[in-house]
C-alpha positions as CSV (number, residue, x, y, z in Angstrom):
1,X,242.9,-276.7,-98.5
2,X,239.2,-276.5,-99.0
3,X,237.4,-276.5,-101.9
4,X,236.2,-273.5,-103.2
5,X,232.6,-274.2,-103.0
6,X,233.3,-274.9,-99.4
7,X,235.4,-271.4,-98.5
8,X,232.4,-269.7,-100.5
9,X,230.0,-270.9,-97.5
10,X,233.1,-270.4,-94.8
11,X,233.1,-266.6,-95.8
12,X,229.3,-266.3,-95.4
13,X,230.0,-267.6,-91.7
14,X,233.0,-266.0,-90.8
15,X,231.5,-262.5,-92.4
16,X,228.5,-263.4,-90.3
17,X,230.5,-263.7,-86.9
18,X,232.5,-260.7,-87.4
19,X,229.2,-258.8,-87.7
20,X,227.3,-260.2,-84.8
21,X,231.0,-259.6,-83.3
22,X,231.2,-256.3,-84.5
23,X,227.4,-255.5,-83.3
24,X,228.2,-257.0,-79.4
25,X,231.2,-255.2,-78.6
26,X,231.3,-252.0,-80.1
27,X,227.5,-252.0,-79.9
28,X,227.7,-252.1,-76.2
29,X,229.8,-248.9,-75.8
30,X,227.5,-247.4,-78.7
31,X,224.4,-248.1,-76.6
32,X,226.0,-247.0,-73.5
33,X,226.3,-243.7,-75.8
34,X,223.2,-244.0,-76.8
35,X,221.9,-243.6,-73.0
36,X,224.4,-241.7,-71.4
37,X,222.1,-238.1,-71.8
38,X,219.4,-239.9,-70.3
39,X,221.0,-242.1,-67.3
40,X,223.4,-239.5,-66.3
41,X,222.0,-236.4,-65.0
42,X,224.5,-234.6,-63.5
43,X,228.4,-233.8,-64.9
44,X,229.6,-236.5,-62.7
45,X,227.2,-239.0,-63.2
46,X,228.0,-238.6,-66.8
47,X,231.5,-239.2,-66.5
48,X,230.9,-242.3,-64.6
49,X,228.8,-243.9,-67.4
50,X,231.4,-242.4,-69.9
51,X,234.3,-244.5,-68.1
52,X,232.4,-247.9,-67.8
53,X,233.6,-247.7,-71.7
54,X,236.0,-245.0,-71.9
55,X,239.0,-247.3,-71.7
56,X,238.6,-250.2,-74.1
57,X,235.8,-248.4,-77.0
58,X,238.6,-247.8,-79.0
59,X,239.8,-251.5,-79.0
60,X,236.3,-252.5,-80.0
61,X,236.4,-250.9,-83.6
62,X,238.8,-253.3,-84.5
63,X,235.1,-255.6,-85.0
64,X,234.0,-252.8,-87.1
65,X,237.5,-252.5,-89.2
66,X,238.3,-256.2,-89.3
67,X,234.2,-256.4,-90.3
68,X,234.6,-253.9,-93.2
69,X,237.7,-255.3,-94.0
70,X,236.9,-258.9,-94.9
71,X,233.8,-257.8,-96.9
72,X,236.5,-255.8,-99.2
73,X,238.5,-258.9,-99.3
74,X,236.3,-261.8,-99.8
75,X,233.2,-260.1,-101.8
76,X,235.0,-257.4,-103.3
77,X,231.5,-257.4,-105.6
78,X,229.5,-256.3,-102.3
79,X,231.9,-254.1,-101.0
80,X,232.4,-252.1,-104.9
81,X,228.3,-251.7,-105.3
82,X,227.7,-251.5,-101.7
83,X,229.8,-248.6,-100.9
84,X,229.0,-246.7,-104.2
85,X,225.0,-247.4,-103.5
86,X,225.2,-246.3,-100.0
87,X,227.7,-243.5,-100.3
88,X,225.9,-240.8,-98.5
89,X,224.1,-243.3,-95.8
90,X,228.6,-244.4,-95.0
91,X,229.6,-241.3,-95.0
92,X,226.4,-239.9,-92.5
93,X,228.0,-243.2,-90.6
94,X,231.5,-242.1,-90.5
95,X,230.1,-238.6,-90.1
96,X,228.9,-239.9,-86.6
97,X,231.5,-241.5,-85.1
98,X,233.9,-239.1,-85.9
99,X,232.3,-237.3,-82.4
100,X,233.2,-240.5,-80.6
101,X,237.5,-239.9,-80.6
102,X,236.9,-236.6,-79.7
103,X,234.3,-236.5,-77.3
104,X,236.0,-239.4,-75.1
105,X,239.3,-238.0,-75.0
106,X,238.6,-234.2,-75.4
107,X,235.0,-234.1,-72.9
108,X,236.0,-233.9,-69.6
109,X,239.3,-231.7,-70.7
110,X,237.5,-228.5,-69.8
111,X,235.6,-227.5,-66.5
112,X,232.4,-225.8,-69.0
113,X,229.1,-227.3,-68.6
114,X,228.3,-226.0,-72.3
115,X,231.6,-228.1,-73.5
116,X,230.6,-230.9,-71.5
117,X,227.2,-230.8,-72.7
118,X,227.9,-230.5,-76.4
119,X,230.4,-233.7,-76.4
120,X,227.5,-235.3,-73.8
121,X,225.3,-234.9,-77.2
122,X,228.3,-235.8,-79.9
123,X,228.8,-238.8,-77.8
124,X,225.3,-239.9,-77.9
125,X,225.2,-239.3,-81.7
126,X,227.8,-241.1,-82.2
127,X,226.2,-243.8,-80.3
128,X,222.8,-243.6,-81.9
129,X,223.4,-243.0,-85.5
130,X,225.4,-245.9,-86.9
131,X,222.9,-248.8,-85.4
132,X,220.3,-247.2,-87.2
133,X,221.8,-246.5,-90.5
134,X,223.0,-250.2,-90.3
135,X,219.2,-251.3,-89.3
136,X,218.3,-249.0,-92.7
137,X,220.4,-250.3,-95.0
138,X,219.5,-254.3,-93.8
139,X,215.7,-253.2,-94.5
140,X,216.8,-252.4,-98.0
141,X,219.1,-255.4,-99.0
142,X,215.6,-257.7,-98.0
143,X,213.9,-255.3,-100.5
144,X,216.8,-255.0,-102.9
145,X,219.0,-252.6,-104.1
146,X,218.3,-250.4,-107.1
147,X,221.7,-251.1,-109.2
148,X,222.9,-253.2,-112.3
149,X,225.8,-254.5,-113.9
150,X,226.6,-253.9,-118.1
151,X,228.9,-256.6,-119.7
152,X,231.8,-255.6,-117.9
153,X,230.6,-255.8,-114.3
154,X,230.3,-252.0,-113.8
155,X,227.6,-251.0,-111.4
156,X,225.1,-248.3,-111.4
157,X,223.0,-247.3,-109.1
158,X,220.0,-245.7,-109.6
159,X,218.4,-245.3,-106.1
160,X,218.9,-241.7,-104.1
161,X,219.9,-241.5,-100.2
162,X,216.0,-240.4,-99.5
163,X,214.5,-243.8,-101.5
164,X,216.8,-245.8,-98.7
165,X,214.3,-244.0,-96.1
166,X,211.3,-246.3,-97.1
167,X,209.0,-247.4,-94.1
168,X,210.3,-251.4,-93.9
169,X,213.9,-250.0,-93.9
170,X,213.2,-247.6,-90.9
171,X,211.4,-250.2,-88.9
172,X,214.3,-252.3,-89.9
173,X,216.6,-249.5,-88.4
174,X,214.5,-249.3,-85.3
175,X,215.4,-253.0,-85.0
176,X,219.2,-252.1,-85.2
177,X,219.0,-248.9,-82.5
178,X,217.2,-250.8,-79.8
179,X,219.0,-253.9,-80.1
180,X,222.0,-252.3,-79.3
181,X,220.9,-249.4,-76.8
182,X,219.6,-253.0,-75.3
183,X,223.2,-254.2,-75.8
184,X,224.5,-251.0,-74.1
185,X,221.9,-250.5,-71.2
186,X,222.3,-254.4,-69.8
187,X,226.3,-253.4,-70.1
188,X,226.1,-250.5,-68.2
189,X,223.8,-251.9,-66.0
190,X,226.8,-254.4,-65.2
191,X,229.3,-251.4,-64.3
192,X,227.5,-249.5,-62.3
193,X,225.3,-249.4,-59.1
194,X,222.8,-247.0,-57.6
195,X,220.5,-244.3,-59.6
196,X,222.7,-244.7,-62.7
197,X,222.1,-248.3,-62.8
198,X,218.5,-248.3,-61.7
199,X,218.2,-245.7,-65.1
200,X,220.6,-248.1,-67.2
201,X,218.0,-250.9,-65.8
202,X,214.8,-249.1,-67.0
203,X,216.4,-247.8,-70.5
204,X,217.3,-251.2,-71.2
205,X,214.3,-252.7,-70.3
206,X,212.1,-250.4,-72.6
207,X,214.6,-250.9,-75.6
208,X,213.9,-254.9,-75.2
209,X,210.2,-254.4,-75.3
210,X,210.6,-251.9,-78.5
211,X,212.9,-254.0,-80.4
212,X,210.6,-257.4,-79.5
213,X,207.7,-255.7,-80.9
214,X,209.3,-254.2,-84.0
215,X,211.1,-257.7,-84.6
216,X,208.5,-259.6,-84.8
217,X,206.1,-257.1,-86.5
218,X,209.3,-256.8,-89.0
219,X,208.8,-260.6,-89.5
220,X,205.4,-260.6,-90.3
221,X,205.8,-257.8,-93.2
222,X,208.7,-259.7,-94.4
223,X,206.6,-262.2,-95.6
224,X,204.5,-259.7,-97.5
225,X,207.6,-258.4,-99.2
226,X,209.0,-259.7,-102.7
227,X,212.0,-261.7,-101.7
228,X,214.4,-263.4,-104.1
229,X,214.5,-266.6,-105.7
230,X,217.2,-268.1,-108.2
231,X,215.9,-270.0,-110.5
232,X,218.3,-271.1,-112.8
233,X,221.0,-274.1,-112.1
234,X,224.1,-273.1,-110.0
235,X,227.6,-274.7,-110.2
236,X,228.8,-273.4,-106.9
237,X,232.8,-274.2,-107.4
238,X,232.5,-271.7,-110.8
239,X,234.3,-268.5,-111.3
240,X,232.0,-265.9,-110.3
241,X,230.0,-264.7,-112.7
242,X,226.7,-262.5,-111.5
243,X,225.2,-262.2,-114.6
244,X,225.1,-266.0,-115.0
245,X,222.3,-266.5,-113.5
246,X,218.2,-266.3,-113.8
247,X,216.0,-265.0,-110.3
248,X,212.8,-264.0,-109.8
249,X,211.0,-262.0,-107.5
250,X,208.4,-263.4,-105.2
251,X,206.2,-262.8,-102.1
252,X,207.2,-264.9,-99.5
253,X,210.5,-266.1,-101.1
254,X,212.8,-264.9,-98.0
255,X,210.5,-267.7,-95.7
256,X,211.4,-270.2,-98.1
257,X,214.5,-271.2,-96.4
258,X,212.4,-272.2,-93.4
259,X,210.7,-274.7,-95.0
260,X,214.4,-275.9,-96.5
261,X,215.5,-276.0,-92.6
262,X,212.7,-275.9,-89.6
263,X,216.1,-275.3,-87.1
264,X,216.3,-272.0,-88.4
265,X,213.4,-271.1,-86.4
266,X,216.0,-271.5,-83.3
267,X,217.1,-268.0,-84.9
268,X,214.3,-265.3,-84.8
269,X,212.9,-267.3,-81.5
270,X,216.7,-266.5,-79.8
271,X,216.2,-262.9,-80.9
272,X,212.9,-263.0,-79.0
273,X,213.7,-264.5,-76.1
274,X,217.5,-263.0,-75.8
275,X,216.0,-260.1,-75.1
276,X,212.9,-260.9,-72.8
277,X,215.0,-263.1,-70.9
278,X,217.9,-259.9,-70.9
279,X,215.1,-257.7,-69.4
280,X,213.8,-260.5,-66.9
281,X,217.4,-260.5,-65.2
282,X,217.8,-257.1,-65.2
283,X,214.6,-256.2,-63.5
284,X,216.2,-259.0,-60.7
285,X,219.6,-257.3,-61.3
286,X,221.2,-260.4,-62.8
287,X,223.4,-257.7,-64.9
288,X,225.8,-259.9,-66.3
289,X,223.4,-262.8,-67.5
290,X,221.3,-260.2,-68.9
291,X,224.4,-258.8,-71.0
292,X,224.9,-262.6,-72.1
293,X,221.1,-263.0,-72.5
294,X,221.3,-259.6,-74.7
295,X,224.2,-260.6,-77.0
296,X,222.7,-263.9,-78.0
297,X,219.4,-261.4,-78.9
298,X,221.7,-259.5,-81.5
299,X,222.8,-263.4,-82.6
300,X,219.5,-264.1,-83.2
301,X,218.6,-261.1,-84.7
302,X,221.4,-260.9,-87.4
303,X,221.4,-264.6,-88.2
304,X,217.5,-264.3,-89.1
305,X,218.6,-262.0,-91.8
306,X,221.3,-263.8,-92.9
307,X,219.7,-267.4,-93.0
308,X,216.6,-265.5,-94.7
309,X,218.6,-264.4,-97.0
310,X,220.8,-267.2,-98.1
311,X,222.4,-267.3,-100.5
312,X,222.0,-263.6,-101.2
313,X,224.2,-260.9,-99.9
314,X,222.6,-258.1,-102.3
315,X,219.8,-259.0,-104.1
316,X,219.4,-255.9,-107.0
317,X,215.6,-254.8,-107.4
318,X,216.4,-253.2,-111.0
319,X,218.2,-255.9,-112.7
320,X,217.5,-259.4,-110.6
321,X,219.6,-261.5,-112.1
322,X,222.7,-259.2,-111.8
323,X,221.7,-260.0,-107.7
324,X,225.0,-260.6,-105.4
325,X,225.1,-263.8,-103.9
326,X,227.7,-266.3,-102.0
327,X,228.1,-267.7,-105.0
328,X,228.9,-265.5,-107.5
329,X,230.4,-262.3,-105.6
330,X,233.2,-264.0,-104.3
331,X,237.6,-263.4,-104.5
332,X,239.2,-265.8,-106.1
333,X,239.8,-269.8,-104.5
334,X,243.3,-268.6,-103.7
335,X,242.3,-265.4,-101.6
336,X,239.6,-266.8,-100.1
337,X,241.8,-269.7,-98.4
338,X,245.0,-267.5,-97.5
339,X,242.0,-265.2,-96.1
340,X,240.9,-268.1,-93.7
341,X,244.3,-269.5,-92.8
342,X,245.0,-265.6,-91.6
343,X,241.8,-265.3,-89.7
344,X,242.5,-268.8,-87.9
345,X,245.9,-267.2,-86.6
346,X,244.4,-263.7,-85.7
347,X,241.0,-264.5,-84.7
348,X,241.8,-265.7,-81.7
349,X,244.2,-263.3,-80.4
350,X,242.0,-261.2,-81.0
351,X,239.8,-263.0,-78.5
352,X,241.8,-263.2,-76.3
353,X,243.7,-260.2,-75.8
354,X,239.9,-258.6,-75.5
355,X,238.8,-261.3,-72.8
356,X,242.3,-259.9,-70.8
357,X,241.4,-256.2,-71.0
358,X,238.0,-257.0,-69.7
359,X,238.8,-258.9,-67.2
360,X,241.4,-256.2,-66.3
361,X,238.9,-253.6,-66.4
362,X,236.0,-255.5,-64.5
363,X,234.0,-254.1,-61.6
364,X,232.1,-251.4,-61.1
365,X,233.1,-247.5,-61.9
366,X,231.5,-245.0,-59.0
367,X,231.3,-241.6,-58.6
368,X,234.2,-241.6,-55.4
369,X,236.6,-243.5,-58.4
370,X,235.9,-241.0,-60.7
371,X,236.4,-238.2,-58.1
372,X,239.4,-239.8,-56.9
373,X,241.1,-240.0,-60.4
374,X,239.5,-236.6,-62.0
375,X,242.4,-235.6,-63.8
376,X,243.0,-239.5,-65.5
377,X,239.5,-240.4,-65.8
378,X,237.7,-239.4,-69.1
């Protein structure tokens, strides 16, 4: 068994990989939702992009549950203030991709271009809402969180829905949206051929260039931004205890781990050059090494906010030293390690029953498949 300083720093990771998991395969068929008004312009054009994800989007929100899941288990801290702070921005979340069920499975049930139409748009909301309320609430946790703690760990929050709508949180969230309509347009790119392809090819292109630019402009406000700083000795294998603790707020303090570690640098360059090199091969139609070149973008991207962050999870902007960290936000030793020995057994199932229904499910959908199989295909 590890020690429990060790599984503290093991559920940062793992956390970590289930988001950036979470963010390449659902956020492919998200982005591919995100397009499908613009690359499809006819009814059957629309079903073909629908079907390059149709069959295995539902399989991907197991990233999203398992995601949600472990953050409940492992900082149940995060998960309690998180969900009580950003109660409106989940729900507007879950709001979304409840069109995404019903739009798949209930679009194409109907010969009515207004029905079609209306799920076309359900579909892409679905698609285009989530990213960017995740992108949102990212831009806040590097500004901190309005809440606080009293003596018995209670939280209260004192922000409002509208103060998470602050201009570094919406750049943030334009981040998030063309990431993955990057993520989705290199995917679809993949799975289809002619005009729809050539469309998928120039969406994703654009989103590459819009998320580069607003990455990197991101980074240099960053470092204008009051970041956290703990200041006080920590004991790393103690109970946890957020209010045991002293941190100050600085400008520049989120750069800090840079100077701790150059190599992190490898992380916002890979965000960078994921994606220029994911719109290079798709202008030369290399699909599927731009859909590889696009998923270590969102790698990049996600581990620059993690390793910035380190080792906060949610600093608080009204009571500092009440800020959520790895250390102190954690389940007990005992969770935490039947946690890992559970995600070593399932993790890679999960793997690998995914890498089988892709491989099933390779090749590209036309317009004469979905013709052929109208009454089957979504």
């Amino acid at each position: 068994m590890f020690d429990y300083e060790t599984l503290k720093v093991i559920w940062w990771l793992l956390v970590g990989i289930l988001l950036v998991g979470f963010a390449i395969m659902d956020g492919h068929d998200m982005g591919v939702g995100t397009l499908l008004p613009f690359v499809g312009r006819s009814d059957l054009e629309r079903r073909v992009v629908i079907n390059t994800v149709g069959p295995h989007w539902d399989g991907n929100q197991v990233w999203f549950i398992t995601g949600g899941g472990a953050i409940f288990a492992a900082w149940p801290l995060v998960y309690a203030t998180a969900f009580s702070g950003f109660y409106w921005a989940m729900l507007l979340v879950l709001w979304a991709l409840f069109f995404r069920p019903v739009g798949f499975d209930y679009r194409s049930k109907i010969h009515n271009s207004t029905w079609r139409s209306v799920w076309d748009w359900g579909l892409f909301i679905g698609g285009f809402v989530p990213p960017v309320i995740f992108g949102v609430a990212f831009g806040n946790l590097l500004q901190g969180v309005p809440f606080q703690f009293d003596a018995y760990l209670m939280s209260t929050y004192t922000g409002s829905f509208w103060q998470l709508l602050n201009p570094f949180a919406l750049l943030a969230g334009v981040v998030s949206s063309a990431m993955i309509t990057l993520q989705g347009g290199s995917y679809l790119a993949h799975r289809t051929e002619g005009l729809i392809q050539a469309r998928a090819i120039k969406g994703a292109i654009g989103a590459a260039v819009v998320m580069v630019l607003a990455f990197v402009a991101a980074g240099f406000w960053l470092q204008a931004i009051e970041g956290y700083r703990i200041t006080s000795v920590i004991n790393a294998s103690a109970l946890p205890d957020p209010l045991s603790k002293t941190v100050v707020r600085e400008a520049g303090a989120w750069m800090v781990n840079y100077g701790y570690q150059p190599l992190m640098w490898a992380l916002p360059a890979l965000g960078v050059l994921g994606a220029l090199s994911s719109a290079w091969l798709l202008s030369r139609r290399h699909t599927l090494s731009a859909f590889v070149a696009s998923s270590s973008a969102v790698v990049g991207v996600i581990g620059t906010a993690g390793a910035s962050m380190f080792p906060f999870v949610m600093p608080s902007s009204s009571m500092p030293s009440a800020s959520l960290t790895v250390w102190d936000s954690v389940s007990s030793h005992l969770t935490l390690g039947i946690m890992f020995w559970a995600t070593m057994l399932f993790m890679p199932l999960i793997v690998i029953y995914t890498s089988w229904a892709y491989r099933v499910m390779r090749g590209k959908v036309t317009a004469a498949y979905v013709q052929e199989h109208d009454h089957a295909a979504y």
